[in-house]
N, C-alpha and C positions, 0 to 999 in steps of 0.2 A: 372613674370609668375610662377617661381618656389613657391616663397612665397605664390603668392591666389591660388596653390594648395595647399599647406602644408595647410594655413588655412583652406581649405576647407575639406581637410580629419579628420583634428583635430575638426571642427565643424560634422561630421557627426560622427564618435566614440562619440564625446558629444551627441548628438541627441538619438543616440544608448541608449546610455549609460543610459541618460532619461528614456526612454521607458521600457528598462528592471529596472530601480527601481520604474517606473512606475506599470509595471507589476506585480512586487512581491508587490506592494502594495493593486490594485487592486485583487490581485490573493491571496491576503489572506484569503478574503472573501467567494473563492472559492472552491469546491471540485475538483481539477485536477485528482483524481482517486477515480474512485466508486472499491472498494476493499472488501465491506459488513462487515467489521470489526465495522463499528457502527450500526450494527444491536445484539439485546442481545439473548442468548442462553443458556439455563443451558447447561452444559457439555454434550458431545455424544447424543444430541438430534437435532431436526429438525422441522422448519415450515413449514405448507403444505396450508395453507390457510383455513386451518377448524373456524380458528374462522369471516369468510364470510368480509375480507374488499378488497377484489379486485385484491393487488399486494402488493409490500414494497416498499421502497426509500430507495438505499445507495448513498450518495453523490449527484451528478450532476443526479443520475439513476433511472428510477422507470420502476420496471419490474411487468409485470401481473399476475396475477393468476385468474383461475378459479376453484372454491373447491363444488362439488354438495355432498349434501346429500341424499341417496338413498332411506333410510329408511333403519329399519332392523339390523342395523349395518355398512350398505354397503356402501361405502364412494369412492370417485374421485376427482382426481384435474389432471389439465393440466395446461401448462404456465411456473412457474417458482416458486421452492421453496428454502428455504437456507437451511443448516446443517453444523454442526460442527464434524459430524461422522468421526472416522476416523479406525475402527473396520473392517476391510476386510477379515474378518473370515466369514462373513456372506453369507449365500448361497442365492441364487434363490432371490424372492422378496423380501425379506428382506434385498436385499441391494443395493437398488431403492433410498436411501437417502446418498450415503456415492460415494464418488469419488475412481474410480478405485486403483490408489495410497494410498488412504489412510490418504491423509493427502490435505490440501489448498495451492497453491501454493505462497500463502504470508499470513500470521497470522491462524487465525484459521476459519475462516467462506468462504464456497463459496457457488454458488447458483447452483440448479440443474436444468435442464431444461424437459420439454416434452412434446411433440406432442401429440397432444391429436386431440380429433375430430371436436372440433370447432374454432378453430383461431389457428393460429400459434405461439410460443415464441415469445416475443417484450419487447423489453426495450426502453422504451421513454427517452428522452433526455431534462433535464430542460428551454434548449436553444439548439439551434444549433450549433453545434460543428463541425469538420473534429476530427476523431477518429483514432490514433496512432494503435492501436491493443489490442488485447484479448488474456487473455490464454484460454484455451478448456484443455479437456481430456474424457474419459470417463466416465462414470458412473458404479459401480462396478460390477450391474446388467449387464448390456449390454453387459459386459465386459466379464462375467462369459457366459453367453449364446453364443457369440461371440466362445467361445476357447471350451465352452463343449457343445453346445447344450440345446434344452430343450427338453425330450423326451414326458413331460406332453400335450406339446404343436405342437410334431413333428417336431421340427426345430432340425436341423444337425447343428454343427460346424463349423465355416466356412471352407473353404478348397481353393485350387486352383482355381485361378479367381473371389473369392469374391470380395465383396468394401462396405465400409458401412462408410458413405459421410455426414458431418455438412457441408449445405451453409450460410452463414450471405450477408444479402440484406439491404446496406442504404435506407432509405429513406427521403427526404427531405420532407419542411414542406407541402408539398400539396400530399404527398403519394407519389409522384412517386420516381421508384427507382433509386440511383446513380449511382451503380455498387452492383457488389457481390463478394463473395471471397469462394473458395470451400477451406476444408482441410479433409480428411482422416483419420476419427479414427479407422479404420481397412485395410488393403490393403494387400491382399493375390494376386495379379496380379504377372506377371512376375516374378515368384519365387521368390517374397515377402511371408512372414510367420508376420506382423506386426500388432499387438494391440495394440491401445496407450495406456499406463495406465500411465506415467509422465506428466507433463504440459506441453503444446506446445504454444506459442506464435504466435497466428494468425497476419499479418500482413492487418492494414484494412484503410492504407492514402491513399490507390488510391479511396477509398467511394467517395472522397472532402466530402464537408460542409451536413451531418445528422441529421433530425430531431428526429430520430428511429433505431434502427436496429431491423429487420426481422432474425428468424431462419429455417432452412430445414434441414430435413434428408431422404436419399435415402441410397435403401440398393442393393444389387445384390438379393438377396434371398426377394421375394416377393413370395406373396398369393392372391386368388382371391380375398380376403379382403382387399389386400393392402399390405405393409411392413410387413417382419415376426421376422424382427431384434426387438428387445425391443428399445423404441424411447425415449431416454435418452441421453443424457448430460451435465458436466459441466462447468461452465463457472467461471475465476477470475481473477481480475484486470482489469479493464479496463481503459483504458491511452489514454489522449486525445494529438493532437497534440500540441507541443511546439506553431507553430504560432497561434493556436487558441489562448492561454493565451496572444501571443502578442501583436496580433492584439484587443483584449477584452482590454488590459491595454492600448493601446495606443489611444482608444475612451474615457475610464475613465482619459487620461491625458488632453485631449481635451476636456471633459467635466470640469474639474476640474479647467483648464486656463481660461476658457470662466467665469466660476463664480466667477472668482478673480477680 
């Protein structure tokens, strides 16, 4: 009895063991992290989707944009653009492209987000995945408005009792949602004083299996028109889970055995 256990442990560490060089084989192929770093950028500059194709693709990721022409001069985009900004000297709008920090929280490129009036931020997914987590943070804009106000605009500082709230919503491949995950880019509650301006590591496995993520922001300080927070931020790295790559490689060993 002792022996066809031993065997049988020693056959399943082998099986294992398959599968993960399984995986790194099929998992070569693959983008396990959309990180935007294979996107190109001259220096201190930023995409916003002026030149009219829709969204971009980093790795496994395609995220949306919408970029209207107004005429005049007068230009919009909502959804999601990139930048390699990292210049936090910049006041008021002009630093609507550049991450609170200053800098990406891996290489040089992240993507900025925002709510705009017609659809919401989305990032499609090349397949369906279960998604490990995201980093977030602010946007420099928000961020500055957040801590001084905009008097142009009549918005106050936050103060005591504010909250100003990034949701991310899976969705799977028929729309409907998996779960959702709230994190806090401002939280003055409870004699909290906090603005994120570093990367935070959103935690997003309890999603299970996403065809999409969805973005929101809710703020404390609203207007008859709605939010009065500036509706920004940014998002980098995104990591999918270990057993997705596993479970992916150990179809491709199954597929692979069946063709021998």
């Amino acid at each position: 009895m002792k022996g066809y256990e031993m065997k049988s442990e020693m056959k399943g560490v082998i099986v294992m063991a398959s599968l993960w060089a399984c995986v790194g084989v099929a998992g070569a192929g693959l983008a396990p992290v959309a990180d935007f770093e294979d996107l190109t950028l001259a220096p201190e500059s930023y995409w916003n989707g002026s030149d009219g194709s829709g969204g971009f693709t980093s790795g496994s990721a395609r995220l949306g944009n919408a970029f209207t022409d107004w005429g005049g001069g007068v230009t919009s985009w909502e959804g999601f653009a990139y930048s390699n900004r990292t210049d936090t000297v910049l006041t008021g709008f002009a630093g609507q492209y550049t991450a609170a920090g200053g800098s990406a929280h891996s290489g040089g490129n992240y993507a900025v987000g925002y709510l705009g009036f017609s659809s919401l931020p989305m990032i499609a997914l090349s397949s369906p995945m279960a998604i490990s987590g995201l980093y977030v943070s602010n946007d420099l804009y928000a961020a500055s408005v957040l801590r001084d106000g905009d008097a142009s605009f009549g918005v106050e500082p936050f103060s005591a009792g504010d909250w100003f709230s990034l949701t991310i919503t899976g969705r799977d491949s028929a729309g409907q949602a998996t779960g959702s995950q709230t994190t806090y880019l401002a939280d003055f509650r409870d004699g909290r004083q906090s603005i994120l301006t570093d990367w935070r590591f959103v935690d997003l496995s309890a999603l299970g299996v996403v065809s999409s993520l969805e973005f929101s922001l809710a703020s404390s300080d609203v207007a008859p028109w709605g939010m009065n927070t500036p509706a920004y931020f940014v998002i980098d790295t995104i990591i999918p889970e270990p057993a997705t790559l596993l479970l992916v490689g150990a179809g491709f060993c199954l597929l692979r055995r069946r063709s021998n």
